[in-house]
C-alpha positions in Angstrom: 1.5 -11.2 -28.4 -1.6 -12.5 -27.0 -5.1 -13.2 -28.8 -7.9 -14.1 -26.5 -9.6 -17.1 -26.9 -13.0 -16.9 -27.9 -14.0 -20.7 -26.7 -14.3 -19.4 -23.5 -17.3 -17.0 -24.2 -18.6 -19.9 -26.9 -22.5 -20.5 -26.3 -23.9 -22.6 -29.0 -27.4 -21.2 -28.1 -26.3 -17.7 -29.0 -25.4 -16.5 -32.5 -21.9 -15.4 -33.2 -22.2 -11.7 -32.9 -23.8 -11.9 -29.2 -20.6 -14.1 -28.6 -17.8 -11.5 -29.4 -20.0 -8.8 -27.5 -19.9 -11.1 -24.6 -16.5 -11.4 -25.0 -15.7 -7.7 -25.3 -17.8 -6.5 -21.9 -15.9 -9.3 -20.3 -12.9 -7.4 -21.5 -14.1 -3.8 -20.8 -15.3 -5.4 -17.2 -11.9 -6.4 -16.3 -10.6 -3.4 -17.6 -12.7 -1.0 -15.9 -11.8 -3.4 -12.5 -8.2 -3.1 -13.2 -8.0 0.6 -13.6 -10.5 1.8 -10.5 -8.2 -0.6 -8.5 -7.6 1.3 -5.4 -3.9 0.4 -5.5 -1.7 -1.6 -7.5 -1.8 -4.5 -4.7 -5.2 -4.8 -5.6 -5.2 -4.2 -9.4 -2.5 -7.5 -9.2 -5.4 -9.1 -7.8 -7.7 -7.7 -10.4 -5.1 -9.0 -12.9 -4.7 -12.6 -11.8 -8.0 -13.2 -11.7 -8.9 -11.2 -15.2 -5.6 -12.6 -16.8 -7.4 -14.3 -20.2 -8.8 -11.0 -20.6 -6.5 -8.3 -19.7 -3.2 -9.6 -21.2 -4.3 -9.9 -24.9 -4.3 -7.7 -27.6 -7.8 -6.7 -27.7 -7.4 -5.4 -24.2 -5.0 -3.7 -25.2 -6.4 -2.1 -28.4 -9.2 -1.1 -25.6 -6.7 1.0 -24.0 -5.1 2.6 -27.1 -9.0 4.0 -28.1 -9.4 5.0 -24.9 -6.3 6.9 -24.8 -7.1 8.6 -27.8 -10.2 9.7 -26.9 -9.8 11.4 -23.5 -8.2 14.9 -23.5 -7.8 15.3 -19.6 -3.9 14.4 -19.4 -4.1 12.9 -16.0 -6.2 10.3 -17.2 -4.5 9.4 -20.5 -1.2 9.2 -18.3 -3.4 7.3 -15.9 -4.3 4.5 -18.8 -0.6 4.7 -20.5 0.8 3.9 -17.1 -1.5 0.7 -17.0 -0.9 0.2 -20.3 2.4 0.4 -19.8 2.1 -2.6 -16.4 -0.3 -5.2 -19.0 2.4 -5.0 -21.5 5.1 -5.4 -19.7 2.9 -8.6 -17.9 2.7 -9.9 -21.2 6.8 -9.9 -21.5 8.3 -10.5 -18.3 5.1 -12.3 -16.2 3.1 -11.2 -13.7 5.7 -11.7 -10.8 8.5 -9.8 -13.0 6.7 -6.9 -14.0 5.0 -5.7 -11.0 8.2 -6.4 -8.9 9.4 -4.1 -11.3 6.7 -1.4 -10.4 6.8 -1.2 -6.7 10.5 -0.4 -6.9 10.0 2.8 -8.7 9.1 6.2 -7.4 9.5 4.7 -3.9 12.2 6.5 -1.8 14.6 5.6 0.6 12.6 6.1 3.8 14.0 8.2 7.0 16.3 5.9 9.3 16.8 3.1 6.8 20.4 2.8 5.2 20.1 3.3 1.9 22.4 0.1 1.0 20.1 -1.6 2.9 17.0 0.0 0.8 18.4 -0.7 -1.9 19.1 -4.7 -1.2 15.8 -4.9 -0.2 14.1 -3.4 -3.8 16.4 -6.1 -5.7 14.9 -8.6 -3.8 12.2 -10.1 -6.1 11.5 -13.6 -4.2 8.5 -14.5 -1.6 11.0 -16.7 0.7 13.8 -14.5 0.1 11.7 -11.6 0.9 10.6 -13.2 4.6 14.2 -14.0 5.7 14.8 -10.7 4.9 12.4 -9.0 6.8 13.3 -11.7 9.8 16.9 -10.6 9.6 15.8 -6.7 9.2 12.5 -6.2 11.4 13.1 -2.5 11.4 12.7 -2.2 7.8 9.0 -4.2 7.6 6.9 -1.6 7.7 8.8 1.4 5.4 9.1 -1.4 2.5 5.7 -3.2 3.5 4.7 -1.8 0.1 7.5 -3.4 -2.2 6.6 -6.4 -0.1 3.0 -6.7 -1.1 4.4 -6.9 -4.5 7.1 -9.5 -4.2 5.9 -11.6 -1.0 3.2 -13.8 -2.3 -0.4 -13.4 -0.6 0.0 -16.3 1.8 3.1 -15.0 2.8 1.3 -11.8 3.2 -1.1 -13.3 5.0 1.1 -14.8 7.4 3.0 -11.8 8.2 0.4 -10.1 9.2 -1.1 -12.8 11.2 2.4 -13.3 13.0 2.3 -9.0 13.5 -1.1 -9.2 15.1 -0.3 -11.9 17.3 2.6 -10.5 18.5 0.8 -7.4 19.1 -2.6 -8.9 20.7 -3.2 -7.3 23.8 -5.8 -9.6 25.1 -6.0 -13.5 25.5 -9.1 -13.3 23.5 -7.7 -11.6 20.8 -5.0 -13.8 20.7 -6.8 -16.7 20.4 -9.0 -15.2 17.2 -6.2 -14.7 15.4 -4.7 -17.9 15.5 -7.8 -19.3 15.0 -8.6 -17.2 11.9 -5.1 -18.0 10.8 -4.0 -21.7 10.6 -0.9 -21.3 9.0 0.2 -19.7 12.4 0.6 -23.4 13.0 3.0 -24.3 10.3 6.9 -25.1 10.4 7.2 -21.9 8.7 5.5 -19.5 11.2 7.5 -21.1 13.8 11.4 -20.7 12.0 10.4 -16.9 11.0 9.4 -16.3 14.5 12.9 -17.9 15.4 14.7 -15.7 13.0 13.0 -12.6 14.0 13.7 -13.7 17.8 17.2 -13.9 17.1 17.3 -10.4 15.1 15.7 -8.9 17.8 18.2 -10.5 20.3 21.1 -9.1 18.1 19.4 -5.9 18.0 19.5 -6.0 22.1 15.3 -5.6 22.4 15.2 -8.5 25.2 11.3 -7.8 26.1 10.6 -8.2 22.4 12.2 -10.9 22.0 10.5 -12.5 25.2 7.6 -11.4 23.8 8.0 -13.4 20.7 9.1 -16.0 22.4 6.0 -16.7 24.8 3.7 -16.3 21.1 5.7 -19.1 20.0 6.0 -21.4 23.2 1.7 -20.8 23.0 1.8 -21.4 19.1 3.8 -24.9 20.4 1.2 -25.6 22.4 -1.6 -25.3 20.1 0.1 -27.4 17.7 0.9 -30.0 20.4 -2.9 -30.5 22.1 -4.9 -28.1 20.0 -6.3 -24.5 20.1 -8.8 -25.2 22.5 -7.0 -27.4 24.6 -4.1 -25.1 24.9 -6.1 -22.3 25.2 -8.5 -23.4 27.7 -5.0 -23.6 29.8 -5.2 -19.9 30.8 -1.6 -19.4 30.3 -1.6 -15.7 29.8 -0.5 -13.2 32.3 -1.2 -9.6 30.9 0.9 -9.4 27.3 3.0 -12.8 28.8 2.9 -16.3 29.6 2.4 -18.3 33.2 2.3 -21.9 33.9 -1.3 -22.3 34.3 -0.8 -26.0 36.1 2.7 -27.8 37.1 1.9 -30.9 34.6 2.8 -28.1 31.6 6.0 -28.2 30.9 7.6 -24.6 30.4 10.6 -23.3 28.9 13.3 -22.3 30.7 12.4 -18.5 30.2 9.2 -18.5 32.0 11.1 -20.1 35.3 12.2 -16.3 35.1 10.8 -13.6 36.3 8.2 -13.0 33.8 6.7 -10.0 34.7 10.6 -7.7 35.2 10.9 -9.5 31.5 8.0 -7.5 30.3 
């Protein structure tokens, strides 16, 4: 079990007593946090930053009193359900325990095989996870909340960059969210978008797949000469791609017709 350090609260200008009550409204802080989290996505976040405090026994003793004391059984199920999460952090890890979480109480959704479903909630790896939902693209938004336990938050991050990219409407918007974004820029974005591509193609959706095949021809070309630079091309054509001046190369798909393609 854990004991919290009390070094981290030491102030050699205060007097031992003002030191443990520093220590303890750190804890009941973190607490408090963890519990008015508005979801467990966020109470994770709570938790990673609040770790020194929250996993220990004292935070836990916290939670026992408070238990005790409250006679509204909604809210001691409430704290004995968090409860439940810190000590099972304290076991398992972090990682372990809340990929344990999101694959309770969470039902098959409508349209998704269950044997599929059920793959999906073993998965309890960020890479893993991605190639999954590459493979699968029906299934990322019914199991978008297991995934915001399992992916980490960059991959989060980028998958919801990628989404909004794929789904910008405008040049403009477009543009922000690759700027905002960097990682659109990485190896990484580029071989999910591949995957995904070649799901999609499997899957028979040609105009999403030509879709996601102009974001990453554009995402090419930003990593090539720059945001700005390829950009300031004016390569976009309503939700597509044209060649915006004959000394940029284009892939073969563009020589088609772009707009039928759409």
């Amino acid at each position: 079990m854990n004991s919290i350090d009390s070094r981290i609260y030491y102030n050699e200008d205060k007097p031992p007593q003002q030191q443990t009550e520093a220590m303890l409204q750190a804890i009941l802080a973190a607490l408090e946090a963890f519990i008015a989290a508005d979801s467990w996505v966020e109470a994770r976040r709570v938790l990673e930053t609040h770790s020194r405090e929250l996993l220990t026994d004292v935070a836990d003793d916290v939670l026992v009193t408070m238990m005790a004391r409250y006679k509204d059984m909604e809210v001691v199920h409430m704290l004995a359900q968090h409860r439940k999460v810190l000590m099972r952090c304290r076991v398992v890890g972090i990682d372990v325990a809340f990929a344990e979480l999101s694959s309770v109480d969470i039902p098959c959704p409508d349209g998704v095989d269950p044997a599929l479903w059920q793959r999906a909630l073993q998965i309890d790896d960020s890479a893993a996870m991605m190639d999954f939902l590459a493979k699968y693209p029906d299934l990322i938004t019914p199991i978008y909340r297991r995934m915001s336990y399992v992916l980490s938050e960059a991959h989060v991050s980028l998958l919801d960059g990628m989404l909004d990219l794929l789904e910008a409407d405008t040049w403009t918007s477009a543009r922000d969210i690759v700027e905002s974004l960097p990682t659109l820029l990485s190896l990484e974005a580029d071989l999910w978008l591949m995957q995904y591509g070649a799901s999609l193609a499997q899957a028979g959706n040609h105009r999403a797949v030509t879709v996601v095949e102009m974001r990453r021809w554009l995402l090419a070309r930003c990593r090539m000469i720059g945001v700005d630079a390829a950009f300031g091309e004016r390569l976009a054509m309503w939700d597509g791609v044209k060649v915006g001046a004959s000394t940029i190369p284009a892939p073969h798909w563009v020589m088609q017709d772009v707009v039928q393609a759409l």
